[in-house]
N, C-alpha and C positions, 0 to 999 in steps of 0.2 A: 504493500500500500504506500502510497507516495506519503512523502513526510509534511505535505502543506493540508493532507485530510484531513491535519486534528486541531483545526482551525475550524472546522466545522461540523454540526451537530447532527447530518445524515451525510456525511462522505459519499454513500453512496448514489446518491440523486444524479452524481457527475461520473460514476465508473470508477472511482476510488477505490473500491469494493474490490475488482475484478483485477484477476491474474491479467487481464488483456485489456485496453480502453476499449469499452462499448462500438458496436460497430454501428449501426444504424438506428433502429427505433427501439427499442420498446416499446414503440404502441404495435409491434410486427414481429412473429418469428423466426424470419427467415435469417441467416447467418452468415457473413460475408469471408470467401477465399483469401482477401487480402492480407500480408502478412509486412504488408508495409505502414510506416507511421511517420507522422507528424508533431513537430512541438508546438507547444502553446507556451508562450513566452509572457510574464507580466512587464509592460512597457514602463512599470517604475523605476525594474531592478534588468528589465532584459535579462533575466533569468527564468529559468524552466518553470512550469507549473505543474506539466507533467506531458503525456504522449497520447494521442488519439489515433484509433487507424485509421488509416489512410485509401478511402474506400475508391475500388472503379466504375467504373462505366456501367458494366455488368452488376454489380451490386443497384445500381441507381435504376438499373429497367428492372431489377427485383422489387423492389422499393417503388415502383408506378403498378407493377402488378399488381404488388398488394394491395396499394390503395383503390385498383381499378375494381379487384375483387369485394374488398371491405363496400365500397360504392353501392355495389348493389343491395349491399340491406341497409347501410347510414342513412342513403336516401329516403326508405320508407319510415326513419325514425320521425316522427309527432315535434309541431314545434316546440311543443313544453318539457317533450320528452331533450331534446336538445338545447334547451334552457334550463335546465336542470343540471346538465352536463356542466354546464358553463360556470352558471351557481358554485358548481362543487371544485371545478379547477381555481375558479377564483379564491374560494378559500382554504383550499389546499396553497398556493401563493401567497397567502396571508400565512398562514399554518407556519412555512418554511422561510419568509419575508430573508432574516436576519439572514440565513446561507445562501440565500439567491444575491442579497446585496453583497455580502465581500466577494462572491465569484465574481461578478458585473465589475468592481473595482480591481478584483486581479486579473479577471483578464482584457478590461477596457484601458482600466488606470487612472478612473474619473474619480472623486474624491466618494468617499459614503456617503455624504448626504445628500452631493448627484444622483449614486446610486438605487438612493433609496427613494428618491423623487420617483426615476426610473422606473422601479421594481410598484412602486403606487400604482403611478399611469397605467402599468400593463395591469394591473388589479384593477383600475378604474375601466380599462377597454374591456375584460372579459365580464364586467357586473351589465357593462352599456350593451354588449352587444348580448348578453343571456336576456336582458330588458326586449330587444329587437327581433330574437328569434321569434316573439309569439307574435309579432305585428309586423309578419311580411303578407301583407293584404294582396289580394287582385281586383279585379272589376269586373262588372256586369254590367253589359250598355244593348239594349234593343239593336234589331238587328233592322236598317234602312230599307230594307226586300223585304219579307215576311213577320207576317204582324205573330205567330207564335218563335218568331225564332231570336235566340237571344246569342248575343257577341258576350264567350268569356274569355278575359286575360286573367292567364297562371303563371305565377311566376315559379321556378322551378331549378334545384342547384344544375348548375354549369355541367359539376362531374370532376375528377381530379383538376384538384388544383396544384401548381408548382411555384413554389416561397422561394426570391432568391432576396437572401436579409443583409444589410451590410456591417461594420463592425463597431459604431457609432454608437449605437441602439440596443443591445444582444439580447435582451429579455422585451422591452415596447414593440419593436418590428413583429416580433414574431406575434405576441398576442394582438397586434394590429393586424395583422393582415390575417393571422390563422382562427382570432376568435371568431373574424367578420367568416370568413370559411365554412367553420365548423358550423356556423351561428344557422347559413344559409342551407346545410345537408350536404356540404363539401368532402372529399376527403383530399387530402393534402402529403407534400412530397416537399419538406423544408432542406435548404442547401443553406444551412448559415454561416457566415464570412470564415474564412480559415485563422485565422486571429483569435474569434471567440467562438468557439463551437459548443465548451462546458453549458454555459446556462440553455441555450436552445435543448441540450441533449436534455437539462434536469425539469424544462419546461414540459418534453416530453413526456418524460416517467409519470409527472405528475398529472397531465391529462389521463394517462392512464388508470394511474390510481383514483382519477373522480368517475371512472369508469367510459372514458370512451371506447368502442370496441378495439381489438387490436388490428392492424391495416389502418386506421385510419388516421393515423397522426405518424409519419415516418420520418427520419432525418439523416440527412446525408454529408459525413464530415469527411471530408477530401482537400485536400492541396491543388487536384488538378481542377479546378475551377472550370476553366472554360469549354474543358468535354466532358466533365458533367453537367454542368453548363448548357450543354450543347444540345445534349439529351434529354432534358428538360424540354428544351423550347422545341425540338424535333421530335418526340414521341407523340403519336398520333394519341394515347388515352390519355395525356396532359391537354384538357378544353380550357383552363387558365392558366395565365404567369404574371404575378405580382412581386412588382423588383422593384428593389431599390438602393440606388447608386449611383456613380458615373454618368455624364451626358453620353461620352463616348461610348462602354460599354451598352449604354440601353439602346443604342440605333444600334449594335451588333444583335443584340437581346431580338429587338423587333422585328430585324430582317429574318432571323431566323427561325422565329413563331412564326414568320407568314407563310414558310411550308406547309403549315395544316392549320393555316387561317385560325387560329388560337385567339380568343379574347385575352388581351390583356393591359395592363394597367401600370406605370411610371411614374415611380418618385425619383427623380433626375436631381441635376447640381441647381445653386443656385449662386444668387451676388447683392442679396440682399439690400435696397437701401434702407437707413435710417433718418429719417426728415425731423427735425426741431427746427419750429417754426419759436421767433423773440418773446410772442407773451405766454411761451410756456414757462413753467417755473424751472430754470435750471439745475435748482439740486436734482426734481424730480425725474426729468429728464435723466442725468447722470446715472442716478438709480437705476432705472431701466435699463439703462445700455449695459451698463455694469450688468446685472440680472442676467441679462442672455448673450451679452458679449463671448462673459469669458466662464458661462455654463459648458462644459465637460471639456474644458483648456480648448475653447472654440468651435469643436470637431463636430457641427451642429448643421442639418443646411439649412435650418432659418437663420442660423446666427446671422448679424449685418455686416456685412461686409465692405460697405460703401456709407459713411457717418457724415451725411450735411447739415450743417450747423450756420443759422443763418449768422451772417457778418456782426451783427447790432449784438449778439451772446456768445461769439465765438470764442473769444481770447476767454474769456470766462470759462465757459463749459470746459476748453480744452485743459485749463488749469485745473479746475475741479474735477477731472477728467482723470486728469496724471496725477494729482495726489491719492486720490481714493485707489487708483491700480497699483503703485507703489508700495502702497499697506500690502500685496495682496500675499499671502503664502503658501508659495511653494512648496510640494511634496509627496509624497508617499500616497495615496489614497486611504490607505487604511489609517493613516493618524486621522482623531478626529477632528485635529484644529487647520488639516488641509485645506485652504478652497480651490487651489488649482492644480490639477496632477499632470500626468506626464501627456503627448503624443503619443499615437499609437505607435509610431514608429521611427526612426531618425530621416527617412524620406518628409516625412510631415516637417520634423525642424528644419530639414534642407529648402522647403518651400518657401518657408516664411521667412530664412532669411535672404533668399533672391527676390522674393519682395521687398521686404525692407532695401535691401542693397539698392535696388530698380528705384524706389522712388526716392531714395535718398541723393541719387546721385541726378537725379531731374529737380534736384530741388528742396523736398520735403525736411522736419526734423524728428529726430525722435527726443519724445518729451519723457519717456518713461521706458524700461526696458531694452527691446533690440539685440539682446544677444541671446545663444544656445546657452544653457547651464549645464557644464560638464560635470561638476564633481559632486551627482549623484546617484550617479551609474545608470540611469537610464534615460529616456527623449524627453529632456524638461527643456522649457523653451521660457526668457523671462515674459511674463506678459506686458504689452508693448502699445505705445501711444503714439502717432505717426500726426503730426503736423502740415498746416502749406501742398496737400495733395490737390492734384489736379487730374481730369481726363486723360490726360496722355501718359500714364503710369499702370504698369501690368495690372495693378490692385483694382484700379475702375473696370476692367475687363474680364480677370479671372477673380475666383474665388480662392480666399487664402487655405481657409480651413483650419486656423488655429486661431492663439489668443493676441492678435493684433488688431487694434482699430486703429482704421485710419478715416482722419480727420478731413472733410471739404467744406470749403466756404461758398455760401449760394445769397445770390443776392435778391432775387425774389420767386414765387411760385412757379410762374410757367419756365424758366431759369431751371429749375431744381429737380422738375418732372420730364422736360428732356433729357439731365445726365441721369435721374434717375431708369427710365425706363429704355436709354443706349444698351441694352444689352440681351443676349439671346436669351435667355432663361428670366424666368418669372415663377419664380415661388413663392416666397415671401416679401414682402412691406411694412412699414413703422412710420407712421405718422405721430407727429405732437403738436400740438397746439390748441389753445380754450377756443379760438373760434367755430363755432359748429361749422356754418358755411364753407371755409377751408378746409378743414375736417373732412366734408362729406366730399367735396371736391376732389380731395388729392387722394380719398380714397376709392373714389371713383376712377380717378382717370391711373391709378398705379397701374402698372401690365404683370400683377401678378394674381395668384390664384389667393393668397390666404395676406388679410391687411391686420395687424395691429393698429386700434387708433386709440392713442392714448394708453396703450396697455403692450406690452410687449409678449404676452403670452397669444400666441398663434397656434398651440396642438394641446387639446385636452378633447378626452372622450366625446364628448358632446358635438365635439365641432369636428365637419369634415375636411379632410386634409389633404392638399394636392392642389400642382402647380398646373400653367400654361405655358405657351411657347418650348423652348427647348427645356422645360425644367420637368416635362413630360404631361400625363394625363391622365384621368379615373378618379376616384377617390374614397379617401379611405377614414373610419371611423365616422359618428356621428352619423345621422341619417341617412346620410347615399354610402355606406361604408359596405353595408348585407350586397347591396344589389349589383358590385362588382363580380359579385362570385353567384349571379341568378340567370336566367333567362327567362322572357315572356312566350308561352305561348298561349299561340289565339286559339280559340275551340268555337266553331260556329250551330248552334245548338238546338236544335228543332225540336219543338214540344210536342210528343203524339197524342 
């Protein structure tokens, strides 16, 4: 048994347990040839956490089997009978809350109280969508031709579905997208990011243990990504794929679902702006930013990525900007006095400082931070406050993806919503300002899918989530969250 299991209170939910790491589901019996594996490294210490196997191809069309088999009786489960199910994994996640949070922080690196935000939300998504299982309604509409015949629409699950989750998230993704799944009479085929595979595996066990059949929740931990990958989006009994990642990666994603014309659904990158309009209040403003800036050391795709600050509150905010980041400390995840922990990887700190370097040398200053932090053995990056940014710097165009904000000065609304919505992706927005009128305005004309106004919280159960433009499409959680994984049909209905 690995020596980091006795840190926690069911080892086994992760395969601690086992002469071998876990190969596929537990929610499935089937048993995978692979005799290859994979590490899983905590981005604190870039030390081991332990070995997963390292599953193929052929394991992964095991793994669609099952689920295509399990399909045929999930389907006839009762919606309350599947809201029950839900009920019970939620509180089996409650049950286990404290060992779901430090895997999340050892194998993400996000602080626990991140964490434990985290490990909520997915408790919040499975309570919202056990709530939506019994309220997936159809219609009844007379028929325009005959006076006995009536038009019914049914809506009805998809059929296997294929989760590919990214590393960001490792416990929210999955219950985002798998409780909406399960919620609609899905069965599902998880590939979660090879970075964090623990908690999606322990997320498993535990739908099992609230009793979903076996077949119908499986998961697939592999290194070769893009040919199991591949066989996801190419197996003709996968009818959905709900991803999320990469812009890049999801037009490879898309093109290759359209071999068997697959329904599916896209959470892409994003470059979020953040808009502070002069009569908001500056501390409050700060607040905010702070709040989700440098929520899980950045690695967020709502976080903002693009911060203007009108001229008349700039020198201000920016100062009150860089004190309050200055405080911020750095560390370990699992201390509890962390607020920012590491990068998942040293590619992430590589990014963030050819951005910095980019805009510095166009100009920019930094008020706070700016360097890698080497002497704590793993991807710490200080958190950082970038000045004097302008349009013509990588940062207005790509997304950083870690804990740097940088600062632009805008001089008034239609000004702010051109460089605001210059760019291909549209997920996320942030607006401030007490004027309702402006308000409704800039939250109107953003070119993204999901607006903060006045509030910087854009993903909670209730609300559905998902971008336009290149930053993809569908959506997930809150009311349109089921019907990603349904289909309508029409049934034309003659009364004898």
């Amino acid at each position: 048994m690995s020596s980091i299991a006795s840190i926690f209170h069911r080892p086994e939910l992760f395969g601690f347990d086992q002469p071998v790491a876990p190969t596929t589901v537990h929610g499935n019996r089937f048993t995978s040839n692979s005799n290859k594996w994979f590490s899983v490294d905590n981005p604190a210490t870039a030390q081991e956490i332990g070995k997963v196997t390292d599953l193929t191809v052929e394991d992964t069309k095991k793994a669609v089997d099952a689920a295509s088999n399990a399909f045929k009786s999930f389907k006839n489960t009762t919606h309350v009978q599947r809201s029950e199910l839900l009920s019970r994994w939620a509180s089996l996640l409650e049950e286990n809350k404290e060992d779901l949070i430090k895997m999340v922080t050892l194998e993400n690196g996000k602080p626990v109280s991140h964490a434990d935000m985290e490990v909520s939300t997915s408790i919040g998504y499975l309570k919202w969508y056990a709530g939506e299982a019994v309220r997936i309604y159809g219609d009844v509409a007379p028929s325009s031709l005959q006076m006995n015949n009536f038009i019914l629409s049914v809506k009805q699950p998809i059929g296997v579905a294929g989760l590919i989750t990214p590393w960001n998230f490792p416990s929210a993704m999955i219950t985002r997208k798998g409780g909406a799944a399960l919620a609609a009479g899905c069965t599902l085929v998880a590939m979660p990011a090879t970075r964090t595979p623990y908690t999606c595996i322990a997320l498993a066990k535990l739908a099992l243990e609230a009793g979903f059949p076996e077949g119908v929740f499986n998961v697939i931990t592999t290194s070769n990504v893009s040919e199991n990958g591949k066989e996801l989006t190419t197996n003709p009994l996968i009818r959905k794929i709900s991803f999320t990642g990469s812009t890049d990666v999801g037009k490879i994603i898309m093109s290759q679902s359209s071999s068997t014309v697959k329904k599916i659904s896209m959470e892409l990158g994003g470059n979020a702006p953040f808009i502070v309009f002069p009569d908001f209040p500056v501390d409050q403003a700060v607040e905010s930013l702070y709040n989700i800036k440098f929520f899980s050391a950045g690695e967020v795709c709502v976080c903002p990525n693009r911060v203007y600050v009108h001229k008349d509150i700039y020198e201000d905010f920016s100062k009150k900007l860089a004190e309050k980041v200055k405080s911020i400390k750095v560390g370990n995840g699992l201390d509890p006095s962390t607020a920012l922990g590491p990068l998942i990887s040293k590619e992430g700190c590589d990014k963030i400082t050819k951005h910095i370097d980019d805009s510095v040398s166009k100009g920019a200053k930094v008020l706070a931070g700016g360097k890698r932090i080497t002497d704590k053995g793993g991807y710490f990056f200080e958190p950082t406050v970038l000045t004097g940014m302008d349009q013509n710097m990588v940062v207005a165009c790509e997304e950083t993806f870690g804990p740097l904000a940088s600062l632009f000065k805008f001089d008034n609304t239609d000004q702010v919503l051109e460089w605001a919505n210059d760019t291909e992706v549209g997920l996320a927005g942030y607006v401030f300002t007490k004027n309702l009128t402006t308000l409704v305005h800039v939250a109107k004309e953003l070119e993204v899918g999901l607006v903060g106004a006045n509030i910087e919280l854009v993903d909670e159960p209730f609300m559905s989530f998902g971008g336009i433009k290149q930053s993809g499409f569908g959506k997930e959680a809150g009311r349109h969250g089921v019907e990603e994984f349904m289909v309508i049909k029409e049934i034309n209905l003659k009364a004898l």
